[in-house]
C-alpha positions as CSV (number, residue, x, y, z in Angstrom):
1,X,12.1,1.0,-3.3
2,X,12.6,-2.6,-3.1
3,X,10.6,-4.0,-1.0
4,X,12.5,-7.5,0.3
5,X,16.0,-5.5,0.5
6,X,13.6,-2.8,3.0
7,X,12.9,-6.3,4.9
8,X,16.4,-7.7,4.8
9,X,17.8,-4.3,6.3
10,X,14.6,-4.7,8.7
11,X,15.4,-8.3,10.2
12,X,19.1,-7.7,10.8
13,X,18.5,-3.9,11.9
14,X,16.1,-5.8,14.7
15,X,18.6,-8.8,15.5
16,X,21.1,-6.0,16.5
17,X,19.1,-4.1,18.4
18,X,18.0,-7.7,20.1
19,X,21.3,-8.5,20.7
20,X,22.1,-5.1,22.0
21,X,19.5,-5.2,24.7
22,X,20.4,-8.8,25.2
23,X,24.7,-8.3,25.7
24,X,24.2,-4.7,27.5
25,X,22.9,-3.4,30.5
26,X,19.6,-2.6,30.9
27,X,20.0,1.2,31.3
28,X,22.9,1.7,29.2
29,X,20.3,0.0,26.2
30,X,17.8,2.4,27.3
31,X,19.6,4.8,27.2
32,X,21.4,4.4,23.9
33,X,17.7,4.1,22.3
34,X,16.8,7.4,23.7
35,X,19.8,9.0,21.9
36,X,18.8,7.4,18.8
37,X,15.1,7.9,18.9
38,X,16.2,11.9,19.3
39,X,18.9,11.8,16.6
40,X,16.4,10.1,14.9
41,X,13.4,12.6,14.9
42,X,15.9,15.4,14.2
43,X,17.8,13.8,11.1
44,X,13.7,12.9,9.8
45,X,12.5,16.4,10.4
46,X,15.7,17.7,8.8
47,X,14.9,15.4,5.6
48,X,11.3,16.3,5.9
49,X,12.0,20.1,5.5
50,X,13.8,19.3,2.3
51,X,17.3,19.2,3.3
52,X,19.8,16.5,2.2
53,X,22.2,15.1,4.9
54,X,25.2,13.2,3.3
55,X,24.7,9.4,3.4
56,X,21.4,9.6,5.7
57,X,18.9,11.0,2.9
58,X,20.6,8.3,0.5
59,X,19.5,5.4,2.5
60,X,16.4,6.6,4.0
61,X,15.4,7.3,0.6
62,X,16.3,3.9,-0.7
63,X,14.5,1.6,2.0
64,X,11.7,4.1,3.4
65,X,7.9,3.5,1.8
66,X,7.4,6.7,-0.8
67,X,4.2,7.8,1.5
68,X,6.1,7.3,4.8
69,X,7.9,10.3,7.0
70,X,11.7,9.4,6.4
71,X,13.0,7.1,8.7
72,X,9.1,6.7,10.3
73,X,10.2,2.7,10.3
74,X,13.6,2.4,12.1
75,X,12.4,5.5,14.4
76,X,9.1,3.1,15.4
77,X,10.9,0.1,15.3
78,X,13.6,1.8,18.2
79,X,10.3,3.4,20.5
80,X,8.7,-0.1,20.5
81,X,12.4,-1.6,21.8
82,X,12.8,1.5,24.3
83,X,8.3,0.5,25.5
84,X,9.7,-3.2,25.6
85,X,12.6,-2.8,27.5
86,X,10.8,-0.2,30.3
87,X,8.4,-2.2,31.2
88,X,8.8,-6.0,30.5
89,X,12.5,-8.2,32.1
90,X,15.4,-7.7,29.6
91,X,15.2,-11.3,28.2
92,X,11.3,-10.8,27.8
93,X,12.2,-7.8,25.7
94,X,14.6,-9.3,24.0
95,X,12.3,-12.5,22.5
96,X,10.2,-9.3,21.6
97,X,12.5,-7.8,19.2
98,X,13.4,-11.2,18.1
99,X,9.3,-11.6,17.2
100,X,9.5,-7.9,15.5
101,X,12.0,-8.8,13.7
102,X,11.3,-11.9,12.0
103,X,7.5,-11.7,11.9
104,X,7.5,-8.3,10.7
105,X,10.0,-9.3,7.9
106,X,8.9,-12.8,6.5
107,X,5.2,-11.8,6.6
108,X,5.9,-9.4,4.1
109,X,8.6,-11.2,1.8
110,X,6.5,-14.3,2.0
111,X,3.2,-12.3,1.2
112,X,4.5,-10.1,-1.6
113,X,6.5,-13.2,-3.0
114,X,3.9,-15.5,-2.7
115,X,0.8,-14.2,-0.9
116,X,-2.5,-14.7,-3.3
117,X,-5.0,-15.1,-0.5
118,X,-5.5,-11.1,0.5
119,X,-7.1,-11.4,4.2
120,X,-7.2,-8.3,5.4
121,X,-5.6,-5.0,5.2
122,X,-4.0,-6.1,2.2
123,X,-2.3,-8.7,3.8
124,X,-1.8,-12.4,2.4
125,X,-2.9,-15.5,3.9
126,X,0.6,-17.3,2.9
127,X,2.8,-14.3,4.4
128,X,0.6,-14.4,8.1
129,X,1.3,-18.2,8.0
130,X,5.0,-18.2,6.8
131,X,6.0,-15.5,9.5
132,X,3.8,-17.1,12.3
133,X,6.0,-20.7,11.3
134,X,9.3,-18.9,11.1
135,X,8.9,-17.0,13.9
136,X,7.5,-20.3,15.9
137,X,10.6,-21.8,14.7
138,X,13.0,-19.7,16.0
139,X,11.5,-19.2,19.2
140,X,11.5,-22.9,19.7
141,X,15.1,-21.9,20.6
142,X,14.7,-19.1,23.4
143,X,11.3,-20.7,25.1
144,X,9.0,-23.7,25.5
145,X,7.6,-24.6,22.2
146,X,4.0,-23.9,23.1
147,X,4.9,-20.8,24.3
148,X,6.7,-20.2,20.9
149,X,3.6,-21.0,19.2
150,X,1.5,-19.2,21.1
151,X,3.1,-16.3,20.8
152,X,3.9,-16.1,16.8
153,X,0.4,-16.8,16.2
154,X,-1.1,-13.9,19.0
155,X,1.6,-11.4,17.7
156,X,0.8,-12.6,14.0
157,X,-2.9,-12.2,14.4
158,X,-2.2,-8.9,16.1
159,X,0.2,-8.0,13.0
160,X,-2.5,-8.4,10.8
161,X,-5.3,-6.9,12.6
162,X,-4.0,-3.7,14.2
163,X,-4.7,0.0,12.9
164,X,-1.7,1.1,14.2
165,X,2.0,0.7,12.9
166,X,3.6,-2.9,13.4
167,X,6.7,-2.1,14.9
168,X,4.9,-0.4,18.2
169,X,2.3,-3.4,18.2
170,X,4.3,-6.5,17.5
171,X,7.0,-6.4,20.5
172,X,4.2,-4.9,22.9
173,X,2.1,-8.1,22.5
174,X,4.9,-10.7,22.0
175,X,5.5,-9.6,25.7
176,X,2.7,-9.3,26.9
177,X,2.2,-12.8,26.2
178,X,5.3,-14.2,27.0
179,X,4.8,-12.2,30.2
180,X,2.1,-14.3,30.8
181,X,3.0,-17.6,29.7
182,X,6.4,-17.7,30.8
């Protein structure tokens, strides 16, 4: 598996889906990541039990993580949008994904490229400060700077801290503090 195409696929997977929510009506989005999230969990438990579904098992198995469940990472990725877009505003939802997206992604390309300072967790210094500056960057567009920054650098700090799988953390606490910035 190479690791930066997984990330590539990862940032403009999430820049759809932020679009998506961003162009299409709230319920119709919703809904649509329902569908998904159940096609989802059946085409992963299908894999899981050994069988091979045309086209699906070839890219799973060429951008998943070897220890992962197939697909664990797009299906996490879509029930952090759908716990985003239930219970934050559409556009705060939207910046969410945005944050997932490219925080998630140039953390790790900048950390396995050229992280030397491990942190914590495995995590590099240099990739936690290249996807909180990227991220700040691009928010810069969509929201007042200091909320930009504020918010890469709580969801970066929560990135690198949390237990639990970065695609349910990140757009959770990129809303919750634009929520309360904004």
């Amino acid at each position: 598996m190479n690791e930066s195409l997984r990330q590539v696929v990862h940032l403009v997977f999430g820049l759809g889906i932020a679009g998506f929510v961003l162009v299409f009506d709230r319920n119709i989005t919703i809904s649509v990541l329902v569908l998904a999230l159940f096609a989802g969990f059946i085409l992963s438990d299908a894999i899981s039990r050994g069988y091979t579904i045309p086209v699906v098992s070839t890219i799973i198995g060429g951008l998943e993580r070897r220890d992962a469940a197939p697909g664990k990472g797009a299906l996490f990725f879509a029930l952090g949008a759908l716990f985003s877009l239930v219970f934050f505003e559409k556009e705060v939802a939207f910046v969410g994904l945005v944050v997932l997206s490219l925080l998630d992604s140039i953390t790790t390309i900048a950390g396995v490229r050229f992280g030397k300072t491990r942190i914590y967790n495995h995590k590099s210094l240099e990739g936690t400060l290249a996807g909180i500056a990227v991220t700040t960057a691009a928010l810069c567009l969509l929201v007042p700077p200091m909320a930009a920054l504020a918010t890469a650098a709580v969801t970066g700090l929560a990135e690198l801290l949390s237990p639990v799988d970065d695609n349910l953390v990140i757009p959770v606490v990129a809303c919750l503090v634009l929520t309360a910035l904004i």
